[in-house]
C-alpha positions as CSV (number, residue, x, y, z in Angstrom):
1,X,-50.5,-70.5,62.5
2,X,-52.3,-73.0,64.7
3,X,-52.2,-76.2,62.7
4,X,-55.5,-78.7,63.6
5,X,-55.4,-82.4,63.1
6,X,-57.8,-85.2,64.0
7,X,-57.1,-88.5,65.5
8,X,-58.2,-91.7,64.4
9,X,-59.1,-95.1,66.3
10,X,-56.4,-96.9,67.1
11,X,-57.6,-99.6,69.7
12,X,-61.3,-100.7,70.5
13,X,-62.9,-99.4,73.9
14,X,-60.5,-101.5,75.4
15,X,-60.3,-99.6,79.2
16,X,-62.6,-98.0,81.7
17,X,-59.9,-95.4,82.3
18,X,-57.2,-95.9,79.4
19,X,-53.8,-93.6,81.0
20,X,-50.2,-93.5,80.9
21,X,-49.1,-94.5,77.4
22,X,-45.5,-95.2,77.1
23,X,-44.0,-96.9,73.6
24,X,-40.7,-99.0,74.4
25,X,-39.0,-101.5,72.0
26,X,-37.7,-103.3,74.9
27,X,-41.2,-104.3,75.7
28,X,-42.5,-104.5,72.1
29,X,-44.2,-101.2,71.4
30,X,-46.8,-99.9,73.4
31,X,-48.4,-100.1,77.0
32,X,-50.9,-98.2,78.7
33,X,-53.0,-98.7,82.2
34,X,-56.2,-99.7,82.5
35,X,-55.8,-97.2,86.2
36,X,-59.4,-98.4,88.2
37,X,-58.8,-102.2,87.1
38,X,-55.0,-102.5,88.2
39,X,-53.8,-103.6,85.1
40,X,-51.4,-103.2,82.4
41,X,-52.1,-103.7,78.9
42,X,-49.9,-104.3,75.6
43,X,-50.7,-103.7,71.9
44,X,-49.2,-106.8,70.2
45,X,-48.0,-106.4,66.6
46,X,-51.1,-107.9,65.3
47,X,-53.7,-105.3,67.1
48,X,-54.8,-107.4,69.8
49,X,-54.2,-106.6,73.6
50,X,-52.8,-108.3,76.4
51,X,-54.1,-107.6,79.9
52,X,-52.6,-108.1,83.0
53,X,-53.4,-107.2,86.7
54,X,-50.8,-105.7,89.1
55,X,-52.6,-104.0,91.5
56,X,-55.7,-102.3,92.8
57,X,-54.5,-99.5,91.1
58,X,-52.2,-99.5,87.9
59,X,-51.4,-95.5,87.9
60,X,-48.0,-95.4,85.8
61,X,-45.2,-97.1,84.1
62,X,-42.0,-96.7,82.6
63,X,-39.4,-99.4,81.1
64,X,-36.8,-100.1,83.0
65,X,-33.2,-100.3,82.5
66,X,-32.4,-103.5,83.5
67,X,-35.6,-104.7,81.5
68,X,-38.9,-104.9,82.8
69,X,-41.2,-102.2,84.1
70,X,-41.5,-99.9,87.1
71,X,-45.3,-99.6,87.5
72,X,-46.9,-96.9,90.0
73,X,-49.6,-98.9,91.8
74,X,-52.3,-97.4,94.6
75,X,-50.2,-96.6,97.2
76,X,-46.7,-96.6,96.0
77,X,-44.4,-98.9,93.3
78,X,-44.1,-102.4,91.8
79,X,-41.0,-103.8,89.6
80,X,-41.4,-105.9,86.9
81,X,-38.6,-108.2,86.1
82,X,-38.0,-109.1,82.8
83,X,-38.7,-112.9,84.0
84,X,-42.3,-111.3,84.4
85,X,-42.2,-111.8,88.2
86,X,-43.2,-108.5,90.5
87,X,-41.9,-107.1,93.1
88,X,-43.5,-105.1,95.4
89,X,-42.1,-102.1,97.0
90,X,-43.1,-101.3,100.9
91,X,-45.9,-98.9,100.2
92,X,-45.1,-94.9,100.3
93,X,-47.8,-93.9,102.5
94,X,-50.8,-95.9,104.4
95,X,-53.7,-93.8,104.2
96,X,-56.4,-95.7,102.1
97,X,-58.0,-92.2,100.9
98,X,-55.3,-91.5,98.6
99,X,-53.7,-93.4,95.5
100,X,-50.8,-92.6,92.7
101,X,-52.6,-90.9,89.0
102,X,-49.1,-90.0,86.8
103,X,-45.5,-89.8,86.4
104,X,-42.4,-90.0,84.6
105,X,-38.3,-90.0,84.8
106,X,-36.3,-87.3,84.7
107,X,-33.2,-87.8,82.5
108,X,-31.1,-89.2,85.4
109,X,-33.5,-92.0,85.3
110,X,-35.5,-91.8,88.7
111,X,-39.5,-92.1,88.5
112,X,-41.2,-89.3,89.5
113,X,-44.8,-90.0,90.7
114,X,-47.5,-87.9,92.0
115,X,-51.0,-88.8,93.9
116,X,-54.2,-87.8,94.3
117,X,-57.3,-88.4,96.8
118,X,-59.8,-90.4,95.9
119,X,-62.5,-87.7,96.7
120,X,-60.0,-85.2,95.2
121,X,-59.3,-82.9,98.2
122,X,-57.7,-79.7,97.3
123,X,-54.0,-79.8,98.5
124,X,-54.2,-83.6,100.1
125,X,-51.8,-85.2,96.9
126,X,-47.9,-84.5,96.5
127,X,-45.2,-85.7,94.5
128,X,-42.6,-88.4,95.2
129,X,-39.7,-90.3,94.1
130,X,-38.4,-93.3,93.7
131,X,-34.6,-93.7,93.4
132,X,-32.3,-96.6,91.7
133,X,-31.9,-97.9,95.2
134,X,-35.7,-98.5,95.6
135,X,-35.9,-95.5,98.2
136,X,-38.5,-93.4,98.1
137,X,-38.3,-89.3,98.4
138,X,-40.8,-87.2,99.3
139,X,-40.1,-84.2,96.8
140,X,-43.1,-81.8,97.3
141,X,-47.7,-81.8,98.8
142,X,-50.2,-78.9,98.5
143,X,-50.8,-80.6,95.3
144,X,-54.8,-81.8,94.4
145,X,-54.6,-83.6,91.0
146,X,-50.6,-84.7,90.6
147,X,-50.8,-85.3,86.4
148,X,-48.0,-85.2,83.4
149,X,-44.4,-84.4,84.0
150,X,-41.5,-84.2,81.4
151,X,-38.9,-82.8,80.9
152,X,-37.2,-80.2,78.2
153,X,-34.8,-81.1,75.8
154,X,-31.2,-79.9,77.9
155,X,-33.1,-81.6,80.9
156,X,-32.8,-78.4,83.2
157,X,-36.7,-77.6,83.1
158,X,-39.3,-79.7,83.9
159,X,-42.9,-79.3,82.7
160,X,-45.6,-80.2,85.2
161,X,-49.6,-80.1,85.7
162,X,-52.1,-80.2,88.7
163,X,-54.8,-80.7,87.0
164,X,-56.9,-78.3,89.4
165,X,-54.7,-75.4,88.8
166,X,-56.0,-75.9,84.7
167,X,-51.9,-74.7,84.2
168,X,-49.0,-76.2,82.7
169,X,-46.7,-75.0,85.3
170,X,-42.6,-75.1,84.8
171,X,-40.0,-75.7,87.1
172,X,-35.9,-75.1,87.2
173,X,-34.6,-78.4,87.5
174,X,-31.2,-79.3,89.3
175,X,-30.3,-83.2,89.1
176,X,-28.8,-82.7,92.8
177,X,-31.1,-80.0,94.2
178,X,-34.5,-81.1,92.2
179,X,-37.5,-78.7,91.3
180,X,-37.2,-74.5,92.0
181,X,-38.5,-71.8,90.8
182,X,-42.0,-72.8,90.1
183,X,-43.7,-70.9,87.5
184,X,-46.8,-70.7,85.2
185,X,-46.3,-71.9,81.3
186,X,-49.6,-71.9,79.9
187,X,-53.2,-71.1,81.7
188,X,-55.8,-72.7,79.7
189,X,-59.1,-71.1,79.4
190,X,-62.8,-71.9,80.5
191,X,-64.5,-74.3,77.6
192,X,-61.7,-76.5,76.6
193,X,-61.1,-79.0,79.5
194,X,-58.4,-79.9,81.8
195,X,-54.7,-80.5,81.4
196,X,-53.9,-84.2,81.9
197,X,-50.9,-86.6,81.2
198,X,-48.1,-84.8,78.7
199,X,-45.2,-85.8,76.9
200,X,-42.1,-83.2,75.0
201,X,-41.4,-83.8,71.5
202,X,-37.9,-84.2,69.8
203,X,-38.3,-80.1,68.7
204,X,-38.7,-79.4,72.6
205,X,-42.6,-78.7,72.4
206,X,-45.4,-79.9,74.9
207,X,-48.1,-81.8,73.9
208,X,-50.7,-82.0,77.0
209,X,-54.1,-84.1,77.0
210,X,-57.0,-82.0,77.8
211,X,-59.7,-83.9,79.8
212,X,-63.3,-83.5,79.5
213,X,-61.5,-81.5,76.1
214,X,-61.6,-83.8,73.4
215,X,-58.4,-82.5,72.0
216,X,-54.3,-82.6,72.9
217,X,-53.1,-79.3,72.0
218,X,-49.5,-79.0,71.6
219,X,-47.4,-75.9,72.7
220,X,-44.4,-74.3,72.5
221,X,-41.6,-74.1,75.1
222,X,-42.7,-70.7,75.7
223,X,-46.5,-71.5,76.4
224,X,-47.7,-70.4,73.0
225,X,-50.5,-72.9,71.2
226,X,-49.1,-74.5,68.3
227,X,-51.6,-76.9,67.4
228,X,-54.4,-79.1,68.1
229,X,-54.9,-82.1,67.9
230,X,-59.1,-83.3,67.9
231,X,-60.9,-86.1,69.0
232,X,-64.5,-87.7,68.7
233,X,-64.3,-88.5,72.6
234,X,-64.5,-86.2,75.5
235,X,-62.4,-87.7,78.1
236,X,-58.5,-87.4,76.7
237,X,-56.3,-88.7,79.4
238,X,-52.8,-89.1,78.0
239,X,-50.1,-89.1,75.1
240,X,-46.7,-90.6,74.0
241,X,-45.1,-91.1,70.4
242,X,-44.2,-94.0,69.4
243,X,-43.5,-96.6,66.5
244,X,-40.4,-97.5,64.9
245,X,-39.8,-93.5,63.9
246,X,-41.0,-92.1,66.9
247,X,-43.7,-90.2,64.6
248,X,-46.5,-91.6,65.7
249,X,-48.4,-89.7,68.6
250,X,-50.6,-92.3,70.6
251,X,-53.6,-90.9,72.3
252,X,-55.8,-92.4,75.5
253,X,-58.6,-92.0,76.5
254,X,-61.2,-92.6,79.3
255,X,-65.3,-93.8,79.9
256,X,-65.1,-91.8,83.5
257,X,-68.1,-89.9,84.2
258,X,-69.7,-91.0,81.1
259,X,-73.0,-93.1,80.4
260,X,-73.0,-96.2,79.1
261,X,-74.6,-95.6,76.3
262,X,-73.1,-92.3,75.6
263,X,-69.4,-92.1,73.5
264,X,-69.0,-96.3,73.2
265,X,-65.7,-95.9,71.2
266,X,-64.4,-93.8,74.7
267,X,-61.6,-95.8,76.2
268,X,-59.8,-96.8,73.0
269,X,-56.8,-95.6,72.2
270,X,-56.1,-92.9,69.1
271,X,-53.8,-92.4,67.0
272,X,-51.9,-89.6,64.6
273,X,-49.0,-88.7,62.7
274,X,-48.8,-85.3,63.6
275,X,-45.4,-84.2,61.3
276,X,-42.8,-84.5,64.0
277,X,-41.0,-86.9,66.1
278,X,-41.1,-87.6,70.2
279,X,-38.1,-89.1,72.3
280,X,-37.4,-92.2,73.4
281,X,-39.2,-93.0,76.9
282,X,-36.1,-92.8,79.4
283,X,-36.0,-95.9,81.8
284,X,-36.1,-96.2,85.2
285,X,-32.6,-96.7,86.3
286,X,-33.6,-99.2,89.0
């Protein structure tokens, strides 16, 4: 049976476009990007946030092994060092009509990021990635909305979602050879929005944002709905667990395409205890 949960306000309206939510007790619990402002932002222990700017574009992040942050900017990567310095990468590509949107590592430790164009033109994004070594890999294009990636639990399939295809697609993953085998997991249905970011739990399930859905739904690793997870806003962009248990699920969420005076709690950040536990976020190895 398909359990049903609701979400409760975590944060205040704190982002325009709240994405990327990665918990990390190297950086003190949770970050997320504010994408369309180029910043980063922190929950401190006491509630409040921190904000700071990195870039046009603040698309992605991951902790890194060697402290700090690896942050997917417009056009390609930015290192944090745990100083609190950046470092900017040479940029991935020149072409001002496309910018990064989502990522993630694989277990090996190398981020995975994908792109978009900023007028969303079928098959103009890809996905690339960036190595230890700071080199950049092209790994695959004919993509239109590059969104969540994880990975299963052996680390030998990786989940992944174009948002335009409304699929959660899987893939054979090879640490040497990379993605094959290409596949569809899960075809959502008219009515119920678009998959966004998504994150695996410890039990090897998929829990996938739905945009314009108000809802994560949470599926097993053989595409089946296994619950849902509702929200009082429309736009649901992203999720991670977190807190000291890895038990709670942390939700953002987004004021694109909405009216100011329409859904003013719409950019906060949500939060459940949905009855399991995530993973740990693996670092960038870099």
């Amino acid at each position: 049976m398909t359990f049903v949960t609701k979400a409760e306000q975590f944060t205040g309206p704190a982002a325009f476009h709240a994405e990327g939510p990665v918990w990390s007790p190297s950086w003190g619990g949770l970050r997320f990007v504010d994408m369309f402002a180029g910043d980063v932002l922190s929950v401190r222990p006491d509630g409040s946030i921190a904000r700071r700017h990195v870039d046009t574009i603040a698309a992605a992040l991951r902790p890194r092994r060697s402290g700090g942050a690896v942050i997917a900017v417009e056009r390609g990567f930015v290192l944090a060092e745990p100083d609190g310095s950046l470092i900017t990468l040479p940029e991935v590509w020149s072409d001002t009509a496309l910018r990064m949107n989502e990522g993630g590592c694989d277990p090996q430790g190398r981020f995975y990021c994908g792109s978009i164009a900023y007028d969303q033109a079928p098959g103009a994004a890809s996905l690339y990635r960036l190595d230890a070594d700071r080199s950049v890999s092209f790994v695959f294009g004919d993509v239109t909305i590059s969104n969540g990636l994880d990975w299963n639990l052996d680390g030998d399939i990786a989940y992944y979602v174009d948002s335009k295809t409304r699929r959660i697609d899987a893939f054979d993953y090879d640490a040497e050879k990379g993605f094959s085998g290409r596949r569809p997991l899960v075809a959502l249905p008219d009515g119920v929005g678009s998959p966004d970011g998504l994150t695996v739990d410890a039990d090897g399930y998929i829990w996938v944002a739905l945009y314009a859905g108000s809802a994560v739904h949470r599926y097993t690793p053989t595409g089946v709905l296994d619950g849902v997870v509702e929200l009082p806003v429309t736009q649901v962009t992203a999720c991670t667990f977190g807190g000291a248990g890895l038990d709670e699920l942390f939700i953002t969420t987004s004021r694109e395409n909405l009216p100011d005076d329409v859904q003013p709690e719409a950019g906060s950040v949500y939060r459940c205890i949905p009855g399991v536990r995530g993973r740990a976020a693996v670092p960038f190895a870099g």
